[in-house]
PyMOL Python script that loads the backbone (N, CA, C, O; Angstrom):
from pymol import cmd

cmd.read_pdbstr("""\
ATOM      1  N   UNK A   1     -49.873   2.686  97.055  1.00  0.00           N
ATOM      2  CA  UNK A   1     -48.464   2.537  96.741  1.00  0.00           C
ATOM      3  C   UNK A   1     -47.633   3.598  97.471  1.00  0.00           C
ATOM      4  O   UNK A   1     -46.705   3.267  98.209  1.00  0.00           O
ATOM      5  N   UNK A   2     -47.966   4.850  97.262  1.00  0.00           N
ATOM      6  CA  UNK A   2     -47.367   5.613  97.857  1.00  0.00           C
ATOM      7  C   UNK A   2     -47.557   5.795  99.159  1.00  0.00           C
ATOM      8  O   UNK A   2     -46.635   6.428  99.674  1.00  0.00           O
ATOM      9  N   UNK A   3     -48.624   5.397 100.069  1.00  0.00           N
ATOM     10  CA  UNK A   3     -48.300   5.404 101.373  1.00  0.00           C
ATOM     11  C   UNK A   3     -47.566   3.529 101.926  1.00  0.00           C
ATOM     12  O   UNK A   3     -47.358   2.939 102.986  1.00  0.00           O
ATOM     13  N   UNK A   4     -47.488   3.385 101.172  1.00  0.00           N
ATOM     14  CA  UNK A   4     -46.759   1.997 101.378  1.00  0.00           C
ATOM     15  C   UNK A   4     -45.179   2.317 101.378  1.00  0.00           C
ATOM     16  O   UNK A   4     -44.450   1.845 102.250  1.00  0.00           O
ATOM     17  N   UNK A   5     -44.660   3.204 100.278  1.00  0.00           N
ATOM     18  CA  UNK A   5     -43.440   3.685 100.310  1.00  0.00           C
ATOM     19  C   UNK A   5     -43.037   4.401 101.756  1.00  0.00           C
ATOM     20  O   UNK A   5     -42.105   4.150 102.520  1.00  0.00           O
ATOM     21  N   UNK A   6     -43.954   5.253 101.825  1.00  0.00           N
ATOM     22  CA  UNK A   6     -43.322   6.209 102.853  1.00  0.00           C
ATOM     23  C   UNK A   6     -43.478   5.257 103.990  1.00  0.00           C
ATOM     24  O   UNK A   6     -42.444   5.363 104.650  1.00  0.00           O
ATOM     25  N   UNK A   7     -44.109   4.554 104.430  1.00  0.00           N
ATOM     26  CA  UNK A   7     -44.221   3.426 105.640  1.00  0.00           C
ATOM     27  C   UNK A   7     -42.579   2.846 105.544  1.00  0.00           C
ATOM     28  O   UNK A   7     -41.643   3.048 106.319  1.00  0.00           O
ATOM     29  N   UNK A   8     -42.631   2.153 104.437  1.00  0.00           N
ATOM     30  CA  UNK A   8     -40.814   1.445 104.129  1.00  0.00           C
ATOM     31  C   UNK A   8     -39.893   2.401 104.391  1.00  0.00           C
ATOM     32  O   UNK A   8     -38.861   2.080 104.981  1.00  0.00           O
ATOM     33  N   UNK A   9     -40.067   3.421 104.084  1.00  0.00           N
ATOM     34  CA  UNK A   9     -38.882   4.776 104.323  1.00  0.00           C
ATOM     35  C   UNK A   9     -38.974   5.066 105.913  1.00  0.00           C
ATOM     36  O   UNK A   9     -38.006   4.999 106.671  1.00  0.00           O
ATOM     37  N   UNK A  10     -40.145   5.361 106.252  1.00  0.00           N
ATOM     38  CA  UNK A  10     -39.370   5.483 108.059  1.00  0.00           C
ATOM     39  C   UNK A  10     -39.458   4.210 108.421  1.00  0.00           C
ATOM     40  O   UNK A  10     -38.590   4.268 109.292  1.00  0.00           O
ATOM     41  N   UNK A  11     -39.872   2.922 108.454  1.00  0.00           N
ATOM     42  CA  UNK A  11     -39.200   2.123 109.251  1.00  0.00           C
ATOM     43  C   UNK A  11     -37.571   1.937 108.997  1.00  0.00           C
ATOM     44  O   UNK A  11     -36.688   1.669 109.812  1.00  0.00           O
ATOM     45  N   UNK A  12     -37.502   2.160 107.678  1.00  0.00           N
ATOM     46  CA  UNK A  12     -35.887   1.711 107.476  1.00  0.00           C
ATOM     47  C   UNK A  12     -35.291   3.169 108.167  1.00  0.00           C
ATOM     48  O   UNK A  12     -34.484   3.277 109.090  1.00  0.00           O
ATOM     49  N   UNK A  13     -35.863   4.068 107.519  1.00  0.00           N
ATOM     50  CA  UNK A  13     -35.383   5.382 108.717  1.00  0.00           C
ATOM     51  C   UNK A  13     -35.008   4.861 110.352  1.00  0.00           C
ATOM     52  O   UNK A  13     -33.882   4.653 110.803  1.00  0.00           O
ATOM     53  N   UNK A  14     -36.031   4.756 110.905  1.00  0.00           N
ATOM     54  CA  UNK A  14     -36.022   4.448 111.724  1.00  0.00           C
ATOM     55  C   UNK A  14     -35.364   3.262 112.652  1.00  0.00           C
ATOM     56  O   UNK A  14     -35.193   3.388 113.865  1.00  0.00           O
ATOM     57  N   UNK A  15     -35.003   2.033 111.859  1.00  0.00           N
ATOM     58  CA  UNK A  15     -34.046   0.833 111.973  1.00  0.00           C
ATOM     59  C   UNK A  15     -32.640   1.174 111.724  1.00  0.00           C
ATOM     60  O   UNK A  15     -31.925   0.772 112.642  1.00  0.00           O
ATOM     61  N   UNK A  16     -32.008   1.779 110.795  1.00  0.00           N
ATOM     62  CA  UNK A  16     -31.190   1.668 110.055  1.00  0.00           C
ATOM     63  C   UNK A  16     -30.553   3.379 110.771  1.00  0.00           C
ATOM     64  O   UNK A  16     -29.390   3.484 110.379  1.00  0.00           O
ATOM     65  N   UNK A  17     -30.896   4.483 111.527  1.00  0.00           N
ATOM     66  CA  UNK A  17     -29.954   5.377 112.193  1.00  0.00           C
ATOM     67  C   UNK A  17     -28.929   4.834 113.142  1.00  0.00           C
ATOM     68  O   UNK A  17     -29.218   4.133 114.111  1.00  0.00           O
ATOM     69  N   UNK A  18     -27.993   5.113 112.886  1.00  0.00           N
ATOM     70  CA  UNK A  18     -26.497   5.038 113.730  1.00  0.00           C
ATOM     71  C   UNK A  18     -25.673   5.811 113.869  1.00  0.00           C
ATOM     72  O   UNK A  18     -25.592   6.829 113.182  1.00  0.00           O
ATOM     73  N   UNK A  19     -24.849   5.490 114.825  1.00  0.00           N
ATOM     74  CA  UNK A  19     -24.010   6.229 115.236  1.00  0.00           C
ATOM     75  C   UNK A  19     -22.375   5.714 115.189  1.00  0.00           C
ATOM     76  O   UNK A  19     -21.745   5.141 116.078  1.00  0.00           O
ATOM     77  N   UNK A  20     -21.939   6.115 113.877  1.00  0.00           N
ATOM     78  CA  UNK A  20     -21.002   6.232 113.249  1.00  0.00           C
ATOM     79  C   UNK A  20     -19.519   6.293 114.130  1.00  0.00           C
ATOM     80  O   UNK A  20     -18.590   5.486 114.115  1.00  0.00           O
ATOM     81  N   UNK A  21     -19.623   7.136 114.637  1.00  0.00           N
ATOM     82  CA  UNK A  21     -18.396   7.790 115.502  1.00  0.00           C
ATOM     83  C   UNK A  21     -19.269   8.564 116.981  1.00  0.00           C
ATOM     84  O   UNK A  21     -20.467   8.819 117.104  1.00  0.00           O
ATOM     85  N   UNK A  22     -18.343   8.739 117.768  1.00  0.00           N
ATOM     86  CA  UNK A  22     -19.044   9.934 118.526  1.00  0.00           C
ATOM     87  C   UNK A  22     -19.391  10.918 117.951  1.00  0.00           C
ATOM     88  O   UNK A  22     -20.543  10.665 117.600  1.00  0.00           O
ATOM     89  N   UNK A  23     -19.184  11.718 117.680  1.00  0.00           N
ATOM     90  CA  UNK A  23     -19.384  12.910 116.557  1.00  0.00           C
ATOM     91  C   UNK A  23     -20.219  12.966 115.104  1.00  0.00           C
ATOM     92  O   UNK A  23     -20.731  13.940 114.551  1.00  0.00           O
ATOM     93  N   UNK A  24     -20.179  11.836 114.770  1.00  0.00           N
ATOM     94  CA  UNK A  24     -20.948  11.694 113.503  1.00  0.00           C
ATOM     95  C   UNK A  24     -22.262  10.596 113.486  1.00  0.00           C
ATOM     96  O   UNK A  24     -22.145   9.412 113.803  1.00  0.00           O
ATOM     97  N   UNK A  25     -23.488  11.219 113.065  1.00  0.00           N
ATOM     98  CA  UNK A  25     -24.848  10.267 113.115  1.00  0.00           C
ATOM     99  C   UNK A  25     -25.334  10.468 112.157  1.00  0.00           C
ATOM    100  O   UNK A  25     -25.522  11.559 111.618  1.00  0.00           O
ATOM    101  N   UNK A  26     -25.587   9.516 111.831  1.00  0.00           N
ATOM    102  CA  UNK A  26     -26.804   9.297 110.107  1.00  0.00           C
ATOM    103  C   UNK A  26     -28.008   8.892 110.443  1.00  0.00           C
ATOM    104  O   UNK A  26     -28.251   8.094 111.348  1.00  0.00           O
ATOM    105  N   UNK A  27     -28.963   9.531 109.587  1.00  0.00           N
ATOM    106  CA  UNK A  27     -30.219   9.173 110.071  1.00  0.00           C
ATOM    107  C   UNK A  27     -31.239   9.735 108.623  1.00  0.00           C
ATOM    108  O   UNK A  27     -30.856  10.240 107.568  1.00  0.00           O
ATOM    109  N   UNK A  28     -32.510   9.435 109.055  1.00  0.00           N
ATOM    110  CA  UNK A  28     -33.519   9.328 107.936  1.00  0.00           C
ATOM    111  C   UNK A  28     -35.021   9.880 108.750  1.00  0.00           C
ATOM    112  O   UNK A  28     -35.279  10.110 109.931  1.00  0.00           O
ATOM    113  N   UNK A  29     -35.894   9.961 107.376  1.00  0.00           N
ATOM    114  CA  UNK A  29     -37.357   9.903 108.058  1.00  0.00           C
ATOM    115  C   UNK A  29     -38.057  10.580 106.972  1.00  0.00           C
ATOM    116  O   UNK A  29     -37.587  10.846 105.866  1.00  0.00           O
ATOM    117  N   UNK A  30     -39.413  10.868 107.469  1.00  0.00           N
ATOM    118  CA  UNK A  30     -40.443  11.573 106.673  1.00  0.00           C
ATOM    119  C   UNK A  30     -40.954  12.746 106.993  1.00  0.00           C
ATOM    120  O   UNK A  30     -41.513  12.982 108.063  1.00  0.00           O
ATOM    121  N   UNK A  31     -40.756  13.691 105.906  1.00  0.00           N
ATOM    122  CA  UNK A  31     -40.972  15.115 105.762  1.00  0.00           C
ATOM    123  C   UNK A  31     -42.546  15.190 105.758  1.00  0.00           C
ATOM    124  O   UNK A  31     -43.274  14.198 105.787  1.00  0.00           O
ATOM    125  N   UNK A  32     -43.068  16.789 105.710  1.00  0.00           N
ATOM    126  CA  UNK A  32     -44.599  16.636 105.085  1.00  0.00           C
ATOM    127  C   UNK A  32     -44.242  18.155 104.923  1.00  0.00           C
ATOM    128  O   UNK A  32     -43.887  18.972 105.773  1.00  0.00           O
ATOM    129  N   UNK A  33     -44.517  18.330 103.088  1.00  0.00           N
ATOM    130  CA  UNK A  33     -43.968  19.680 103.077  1.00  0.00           C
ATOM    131  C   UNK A  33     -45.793  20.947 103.193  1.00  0.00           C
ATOM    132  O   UNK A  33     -46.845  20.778 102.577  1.00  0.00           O
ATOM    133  N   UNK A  34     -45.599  21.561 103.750  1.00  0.00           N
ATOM    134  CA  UNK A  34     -46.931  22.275 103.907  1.00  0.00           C
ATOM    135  C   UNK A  34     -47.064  23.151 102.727  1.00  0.00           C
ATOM    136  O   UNK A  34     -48.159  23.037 102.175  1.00  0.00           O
ATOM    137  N   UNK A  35     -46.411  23.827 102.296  1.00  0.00           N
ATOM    138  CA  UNK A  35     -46.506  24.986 101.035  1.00  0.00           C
ATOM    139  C   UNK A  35     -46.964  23.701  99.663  1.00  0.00           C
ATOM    140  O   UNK A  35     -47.710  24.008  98.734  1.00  0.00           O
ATOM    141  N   UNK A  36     -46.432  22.505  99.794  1.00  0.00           N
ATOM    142  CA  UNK A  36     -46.786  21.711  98.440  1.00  0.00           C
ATOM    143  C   UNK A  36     -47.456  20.251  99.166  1.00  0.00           C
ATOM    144  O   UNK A  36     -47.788  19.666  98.135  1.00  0.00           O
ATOM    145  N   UNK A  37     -47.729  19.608  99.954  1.00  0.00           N
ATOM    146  CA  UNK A  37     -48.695  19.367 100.476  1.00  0.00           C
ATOM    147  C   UNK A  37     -48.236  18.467 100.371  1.00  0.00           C
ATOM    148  O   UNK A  37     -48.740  17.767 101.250  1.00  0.00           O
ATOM    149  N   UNK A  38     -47.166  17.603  99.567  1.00  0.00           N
ATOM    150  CA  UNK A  38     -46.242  16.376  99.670  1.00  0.00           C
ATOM    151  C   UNK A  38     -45.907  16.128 100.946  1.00  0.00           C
ATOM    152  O   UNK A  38     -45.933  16.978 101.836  1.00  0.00           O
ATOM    153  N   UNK A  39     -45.481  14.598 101.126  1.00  0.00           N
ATOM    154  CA  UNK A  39     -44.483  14.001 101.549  1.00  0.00           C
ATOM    155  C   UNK A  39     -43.449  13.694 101.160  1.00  0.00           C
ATOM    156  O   UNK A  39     -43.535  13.851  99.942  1.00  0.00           O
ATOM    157  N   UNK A  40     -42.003  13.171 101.501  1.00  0.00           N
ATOM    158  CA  UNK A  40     -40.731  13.582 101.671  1.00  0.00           C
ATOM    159  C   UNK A  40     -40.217  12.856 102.029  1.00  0.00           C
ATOM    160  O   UNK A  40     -40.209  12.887 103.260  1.00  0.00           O
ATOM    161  N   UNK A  41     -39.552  11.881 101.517  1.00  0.00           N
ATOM    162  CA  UNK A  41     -38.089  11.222 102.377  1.00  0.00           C
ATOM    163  C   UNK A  41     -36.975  11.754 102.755  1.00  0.00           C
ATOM    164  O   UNK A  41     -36.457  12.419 101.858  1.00  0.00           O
ATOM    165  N   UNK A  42     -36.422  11.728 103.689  1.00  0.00           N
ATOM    166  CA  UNK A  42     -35.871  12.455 104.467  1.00  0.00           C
ATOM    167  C   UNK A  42     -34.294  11.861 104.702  1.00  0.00           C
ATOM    168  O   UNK A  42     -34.360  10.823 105.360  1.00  0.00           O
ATOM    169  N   UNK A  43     -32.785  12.252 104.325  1.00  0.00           N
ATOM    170  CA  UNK A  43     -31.700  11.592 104.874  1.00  0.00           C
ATOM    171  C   UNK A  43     -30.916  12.506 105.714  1.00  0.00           C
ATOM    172  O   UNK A  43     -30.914  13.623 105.196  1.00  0.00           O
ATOM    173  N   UNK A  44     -30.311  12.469 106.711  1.00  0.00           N
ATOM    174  CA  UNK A  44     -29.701  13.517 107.414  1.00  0.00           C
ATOM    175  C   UNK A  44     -28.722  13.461 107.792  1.00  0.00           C
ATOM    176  O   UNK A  44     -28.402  12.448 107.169  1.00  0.00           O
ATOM    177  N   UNK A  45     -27.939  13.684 108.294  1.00  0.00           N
ATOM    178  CA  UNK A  45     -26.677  13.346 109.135  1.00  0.00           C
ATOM    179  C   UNK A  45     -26.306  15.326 110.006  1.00  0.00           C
ATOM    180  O   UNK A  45     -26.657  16.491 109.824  1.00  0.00           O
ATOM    181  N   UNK A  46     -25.391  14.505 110.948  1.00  0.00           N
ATOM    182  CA  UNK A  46     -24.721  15.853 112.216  1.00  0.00           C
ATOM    183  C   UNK A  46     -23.561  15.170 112.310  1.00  0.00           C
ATOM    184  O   UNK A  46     -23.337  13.960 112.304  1.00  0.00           O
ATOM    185  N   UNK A  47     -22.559  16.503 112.432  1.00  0.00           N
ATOM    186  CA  UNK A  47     -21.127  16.130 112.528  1.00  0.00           C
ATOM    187  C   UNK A  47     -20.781  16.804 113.896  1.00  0.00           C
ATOM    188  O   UNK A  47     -20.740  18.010 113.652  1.00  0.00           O
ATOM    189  N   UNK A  48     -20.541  16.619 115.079  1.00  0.00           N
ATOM    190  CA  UNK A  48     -19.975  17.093 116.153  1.00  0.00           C
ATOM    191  C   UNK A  48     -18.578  17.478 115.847  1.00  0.00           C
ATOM    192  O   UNK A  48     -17.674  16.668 115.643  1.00  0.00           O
ATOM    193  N   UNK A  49     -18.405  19.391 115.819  1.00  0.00           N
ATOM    194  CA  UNK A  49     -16.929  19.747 116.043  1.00  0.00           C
ATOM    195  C   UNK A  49     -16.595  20.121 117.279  1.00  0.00           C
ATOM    196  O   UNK A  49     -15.425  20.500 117.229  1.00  0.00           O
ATOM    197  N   UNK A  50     -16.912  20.189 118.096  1.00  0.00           N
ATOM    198  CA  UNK A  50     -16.598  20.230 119.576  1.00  0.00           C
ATOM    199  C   UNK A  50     -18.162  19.559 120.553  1.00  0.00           C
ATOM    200  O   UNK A  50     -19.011  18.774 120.131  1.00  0.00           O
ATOM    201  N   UNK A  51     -18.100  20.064 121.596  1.00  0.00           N
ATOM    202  CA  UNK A  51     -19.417  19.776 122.779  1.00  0.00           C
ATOM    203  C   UNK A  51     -19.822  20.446 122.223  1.00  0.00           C
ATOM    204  O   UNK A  51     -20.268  19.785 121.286  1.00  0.00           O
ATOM    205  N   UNK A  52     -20.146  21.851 121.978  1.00  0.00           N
ATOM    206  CA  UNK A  52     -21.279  22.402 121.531  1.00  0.00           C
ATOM    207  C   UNK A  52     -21.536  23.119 120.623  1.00  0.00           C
ATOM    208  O   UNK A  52     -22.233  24.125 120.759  1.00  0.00           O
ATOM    209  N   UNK A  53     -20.933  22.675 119.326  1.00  0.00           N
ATOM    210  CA  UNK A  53     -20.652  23.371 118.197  1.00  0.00           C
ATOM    211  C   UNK A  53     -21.371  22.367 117.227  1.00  0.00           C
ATOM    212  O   UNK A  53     -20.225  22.279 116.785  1.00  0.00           O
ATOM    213  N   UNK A  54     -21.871  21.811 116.721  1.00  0.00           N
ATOM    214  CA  UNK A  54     -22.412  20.844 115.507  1.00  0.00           C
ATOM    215  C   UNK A  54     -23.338  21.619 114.055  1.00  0.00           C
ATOM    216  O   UNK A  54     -24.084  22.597 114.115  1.00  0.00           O
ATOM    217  N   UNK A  55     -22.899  20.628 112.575  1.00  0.00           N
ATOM    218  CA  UNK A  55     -23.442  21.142 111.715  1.00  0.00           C
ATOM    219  C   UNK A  55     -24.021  19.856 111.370  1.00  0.00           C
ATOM    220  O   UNK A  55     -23.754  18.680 111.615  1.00  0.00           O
ATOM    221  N   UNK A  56     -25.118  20.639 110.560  1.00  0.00           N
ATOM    222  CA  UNK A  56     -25.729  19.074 109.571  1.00  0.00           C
ATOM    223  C   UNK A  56     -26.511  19.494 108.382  1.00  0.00           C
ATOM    224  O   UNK A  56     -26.807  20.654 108.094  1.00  0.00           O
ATOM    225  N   UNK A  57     -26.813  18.419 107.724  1.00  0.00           N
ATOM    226  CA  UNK A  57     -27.060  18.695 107.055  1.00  0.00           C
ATOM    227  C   UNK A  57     -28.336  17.182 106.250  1.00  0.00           C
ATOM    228  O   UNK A  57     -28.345  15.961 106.403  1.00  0.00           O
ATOM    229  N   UNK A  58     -29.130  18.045 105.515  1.00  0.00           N
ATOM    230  CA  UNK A  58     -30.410  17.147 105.603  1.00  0.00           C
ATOM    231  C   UNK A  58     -30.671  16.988 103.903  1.00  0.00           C
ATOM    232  O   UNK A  58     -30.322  18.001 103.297  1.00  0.00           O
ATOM    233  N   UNK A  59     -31.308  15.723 102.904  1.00  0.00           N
ATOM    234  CA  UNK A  59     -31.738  15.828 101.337  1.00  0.00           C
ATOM    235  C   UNK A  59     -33.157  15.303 101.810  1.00  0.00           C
ATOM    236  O   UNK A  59     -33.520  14.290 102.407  1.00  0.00           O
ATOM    237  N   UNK A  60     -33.704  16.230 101.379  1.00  0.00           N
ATOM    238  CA  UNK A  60     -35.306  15.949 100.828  1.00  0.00           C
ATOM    239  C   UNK A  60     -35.730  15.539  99.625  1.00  0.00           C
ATOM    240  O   UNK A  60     -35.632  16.422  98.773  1.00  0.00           O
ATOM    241  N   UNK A  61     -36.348  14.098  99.089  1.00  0.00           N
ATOM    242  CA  UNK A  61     -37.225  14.081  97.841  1.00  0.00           C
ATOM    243  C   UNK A  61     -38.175  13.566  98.081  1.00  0.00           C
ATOM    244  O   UNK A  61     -38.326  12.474  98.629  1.00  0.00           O
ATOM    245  N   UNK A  62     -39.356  14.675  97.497  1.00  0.00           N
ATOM    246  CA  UNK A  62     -40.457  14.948  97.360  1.00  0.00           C
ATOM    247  C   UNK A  62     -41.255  13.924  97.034  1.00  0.00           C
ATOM    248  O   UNK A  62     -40.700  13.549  96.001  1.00  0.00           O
ATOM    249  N   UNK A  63     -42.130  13.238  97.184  1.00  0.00           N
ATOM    250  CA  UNK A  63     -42.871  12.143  96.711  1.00  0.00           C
ATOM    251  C   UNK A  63     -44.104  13.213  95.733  1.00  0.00           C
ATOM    252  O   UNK A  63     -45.244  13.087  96.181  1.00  0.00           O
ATOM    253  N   UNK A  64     -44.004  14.096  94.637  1.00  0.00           N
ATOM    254  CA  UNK A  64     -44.757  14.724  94.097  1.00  0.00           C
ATOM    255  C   UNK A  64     -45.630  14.379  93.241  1.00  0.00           C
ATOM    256  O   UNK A  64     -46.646  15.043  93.035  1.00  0.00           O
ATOM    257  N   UNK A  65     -45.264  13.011  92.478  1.00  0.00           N
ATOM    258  CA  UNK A  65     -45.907  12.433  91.469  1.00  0.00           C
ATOM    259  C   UNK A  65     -46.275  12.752  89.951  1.00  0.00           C
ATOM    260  O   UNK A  65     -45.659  13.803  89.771  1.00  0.00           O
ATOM    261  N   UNK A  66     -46.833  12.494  88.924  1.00  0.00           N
ATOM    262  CA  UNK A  66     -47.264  13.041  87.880  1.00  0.00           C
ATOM    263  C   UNK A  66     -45.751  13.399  87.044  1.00  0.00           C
ATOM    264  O   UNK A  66     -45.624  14.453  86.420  1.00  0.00           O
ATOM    265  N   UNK A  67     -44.849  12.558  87.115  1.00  0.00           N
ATOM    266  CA  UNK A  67     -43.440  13.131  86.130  1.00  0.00           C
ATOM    267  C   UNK A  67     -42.575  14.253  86.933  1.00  0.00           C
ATOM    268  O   UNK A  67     -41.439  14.417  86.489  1.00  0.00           O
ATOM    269  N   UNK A  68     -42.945  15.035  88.033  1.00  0.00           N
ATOM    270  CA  UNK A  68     -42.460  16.099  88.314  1.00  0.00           C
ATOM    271  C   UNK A  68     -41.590  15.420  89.610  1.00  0.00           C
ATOM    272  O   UNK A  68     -42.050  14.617  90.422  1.00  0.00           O
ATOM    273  N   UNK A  69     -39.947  16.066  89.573  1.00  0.00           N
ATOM    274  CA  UNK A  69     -39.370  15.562  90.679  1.00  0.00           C
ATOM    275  C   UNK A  69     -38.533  16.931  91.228  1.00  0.00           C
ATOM    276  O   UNK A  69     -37.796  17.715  90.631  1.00  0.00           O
ATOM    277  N   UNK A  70     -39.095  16.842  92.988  1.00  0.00           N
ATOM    278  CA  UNK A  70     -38.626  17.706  93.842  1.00  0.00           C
ATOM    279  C   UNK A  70     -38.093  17.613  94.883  1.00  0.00           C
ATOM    280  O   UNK A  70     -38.715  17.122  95.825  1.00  0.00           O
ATOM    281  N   UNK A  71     -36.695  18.084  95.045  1.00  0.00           N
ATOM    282  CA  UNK A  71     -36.022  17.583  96.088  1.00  0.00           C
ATOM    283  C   UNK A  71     -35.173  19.321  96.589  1.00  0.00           C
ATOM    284  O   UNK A  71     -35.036  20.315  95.875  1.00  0.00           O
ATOM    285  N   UNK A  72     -34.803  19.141  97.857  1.00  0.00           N
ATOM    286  CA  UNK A  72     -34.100  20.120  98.710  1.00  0.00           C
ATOM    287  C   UNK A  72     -33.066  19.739  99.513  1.00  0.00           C
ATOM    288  O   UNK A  72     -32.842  18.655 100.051  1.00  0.00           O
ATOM    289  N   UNK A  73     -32.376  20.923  99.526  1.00  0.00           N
ATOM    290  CA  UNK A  73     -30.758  20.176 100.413  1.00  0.00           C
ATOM    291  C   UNK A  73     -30.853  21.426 101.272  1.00  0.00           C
ATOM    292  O   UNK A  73     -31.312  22.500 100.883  1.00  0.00           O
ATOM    293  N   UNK A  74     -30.387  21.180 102.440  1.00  0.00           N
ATOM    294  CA  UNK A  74     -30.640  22.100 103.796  1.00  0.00           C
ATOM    295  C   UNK A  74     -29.238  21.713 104.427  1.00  0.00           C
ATOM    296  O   UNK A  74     -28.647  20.633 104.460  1.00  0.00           O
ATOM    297  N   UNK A  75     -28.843  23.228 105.018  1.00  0.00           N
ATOM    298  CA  UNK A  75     -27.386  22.658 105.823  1.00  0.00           C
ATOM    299  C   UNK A  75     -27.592  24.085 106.857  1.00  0.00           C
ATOM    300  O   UNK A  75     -27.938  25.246 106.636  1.00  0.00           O
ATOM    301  N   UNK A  76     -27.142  23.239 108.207  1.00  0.00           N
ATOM    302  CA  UNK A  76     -27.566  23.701 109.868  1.00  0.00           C
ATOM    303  C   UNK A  76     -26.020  23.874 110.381  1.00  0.00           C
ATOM    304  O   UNK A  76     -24.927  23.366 110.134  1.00  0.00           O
ATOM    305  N   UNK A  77     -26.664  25.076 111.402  1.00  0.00           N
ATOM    306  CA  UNK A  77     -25.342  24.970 112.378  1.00  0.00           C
ATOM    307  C   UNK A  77     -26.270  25.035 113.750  1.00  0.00           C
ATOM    308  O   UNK A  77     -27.302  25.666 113.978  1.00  0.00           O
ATOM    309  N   UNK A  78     -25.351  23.968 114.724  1.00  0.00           N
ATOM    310  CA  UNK A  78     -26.179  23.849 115.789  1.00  0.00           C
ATOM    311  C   UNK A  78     -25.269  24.448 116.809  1.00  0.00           C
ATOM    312  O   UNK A  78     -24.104  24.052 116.805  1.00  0.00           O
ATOM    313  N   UNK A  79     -25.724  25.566 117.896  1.00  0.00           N
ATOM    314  CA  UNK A  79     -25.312  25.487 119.350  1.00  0.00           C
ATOM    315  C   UNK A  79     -26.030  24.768 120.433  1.00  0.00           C
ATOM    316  O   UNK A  79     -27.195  25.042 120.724  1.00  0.00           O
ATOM    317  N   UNK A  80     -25.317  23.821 121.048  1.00  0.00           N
ATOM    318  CA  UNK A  80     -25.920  22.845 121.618  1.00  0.00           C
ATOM    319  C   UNK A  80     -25.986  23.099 123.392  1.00  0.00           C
ATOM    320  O   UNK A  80     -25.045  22.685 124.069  1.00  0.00           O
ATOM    321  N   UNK A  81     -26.886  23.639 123.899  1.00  0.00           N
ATOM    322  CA  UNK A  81     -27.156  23.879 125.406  1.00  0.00           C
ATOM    323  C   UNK A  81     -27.578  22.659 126.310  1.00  0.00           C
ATOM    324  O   UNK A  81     -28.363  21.809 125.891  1.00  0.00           O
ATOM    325  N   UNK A  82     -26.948  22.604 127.740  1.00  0.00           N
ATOM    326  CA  UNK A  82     -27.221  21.153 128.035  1.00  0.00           C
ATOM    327  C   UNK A  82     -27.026  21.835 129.607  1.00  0.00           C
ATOM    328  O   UNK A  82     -26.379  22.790 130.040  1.00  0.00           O
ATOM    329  N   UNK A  83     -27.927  20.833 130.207  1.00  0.00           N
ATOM    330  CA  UNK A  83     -28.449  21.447 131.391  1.00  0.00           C
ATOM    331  C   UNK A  83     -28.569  19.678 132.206  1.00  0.00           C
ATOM    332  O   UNK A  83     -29.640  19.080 132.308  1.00  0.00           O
ATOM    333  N   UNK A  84     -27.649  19.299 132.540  1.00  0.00           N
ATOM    334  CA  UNK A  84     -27.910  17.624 133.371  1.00  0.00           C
ATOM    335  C   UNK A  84     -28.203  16.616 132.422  1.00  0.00           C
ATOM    336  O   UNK A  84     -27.305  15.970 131.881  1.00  0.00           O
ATOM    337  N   UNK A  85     -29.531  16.424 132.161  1.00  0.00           N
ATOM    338  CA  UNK A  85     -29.693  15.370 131.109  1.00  0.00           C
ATOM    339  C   UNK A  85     -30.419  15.936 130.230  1.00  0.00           C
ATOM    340  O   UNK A  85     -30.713  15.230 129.264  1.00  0.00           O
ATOM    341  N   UNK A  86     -31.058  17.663 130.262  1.00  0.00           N
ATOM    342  CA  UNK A  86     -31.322  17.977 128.916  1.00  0.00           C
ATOM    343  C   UNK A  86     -30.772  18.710 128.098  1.00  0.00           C
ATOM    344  O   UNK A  86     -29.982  19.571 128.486  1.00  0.00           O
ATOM    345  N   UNK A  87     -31.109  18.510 126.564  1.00  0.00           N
ATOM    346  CA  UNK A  87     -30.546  18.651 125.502  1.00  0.00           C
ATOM    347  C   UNK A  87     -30.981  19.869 124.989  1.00  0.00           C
ATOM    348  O   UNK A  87     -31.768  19.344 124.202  1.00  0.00           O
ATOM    349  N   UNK A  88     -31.082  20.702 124.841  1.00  0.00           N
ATOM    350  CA  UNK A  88     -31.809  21.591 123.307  1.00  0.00           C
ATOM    351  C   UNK A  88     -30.501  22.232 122.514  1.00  0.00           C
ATOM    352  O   UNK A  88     -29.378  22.411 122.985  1.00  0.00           O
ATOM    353  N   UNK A  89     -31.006  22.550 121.073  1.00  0.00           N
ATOM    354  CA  UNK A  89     -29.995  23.591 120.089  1.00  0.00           C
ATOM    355  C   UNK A  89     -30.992  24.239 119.519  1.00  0.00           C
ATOM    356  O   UNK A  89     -30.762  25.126 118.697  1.00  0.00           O
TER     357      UNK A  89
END
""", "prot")
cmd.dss("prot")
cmd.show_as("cartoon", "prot")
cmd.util.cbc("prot")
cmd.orient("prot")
């Protein structure tokens, strides 16, 4: 069951990311947390405030099982370096 879930969660992850605006992208996927040994559904989104300024921000819940529910909220600031056609932050 539960690896059946997380299969449904990134394909729809994976189908279902877009691009909203120039500046704004939503997106999804699967975590694997190492300290608790779970997996993780994953929702995310990035907001472009200039070329190379972007924040985002990510919700994690935990696929933990047994009654116990664990989830995390994470928020990024990106400087975005670009060199022709590559990308890194």
């Amino acid at each position: 069951m539960r690896t059946t879930l997380v299969l449904l969660a990134f394909l729809a992850a994976t189908c279902f990311t877009s691009e909203l605006k120039a500046q704004l992208s939503l997106g999804g996927g699967v975590a694997y947390g190492t300290e608790i040994k779970e997996i993780g559904i994953q929702v995310r989104g990035i907001y472009g405030f200039t070329e190379q300024w972007r924040g985002g921000a990510d919700f994690i819940y935990w696929l933990v099982g047994d009654g116990v529910t664990s989830w995390e909220l994470n928020a990024n600031g990106h400087y975005v370096f670009t060199e022709g056609d590559f990308l890194a932050y």
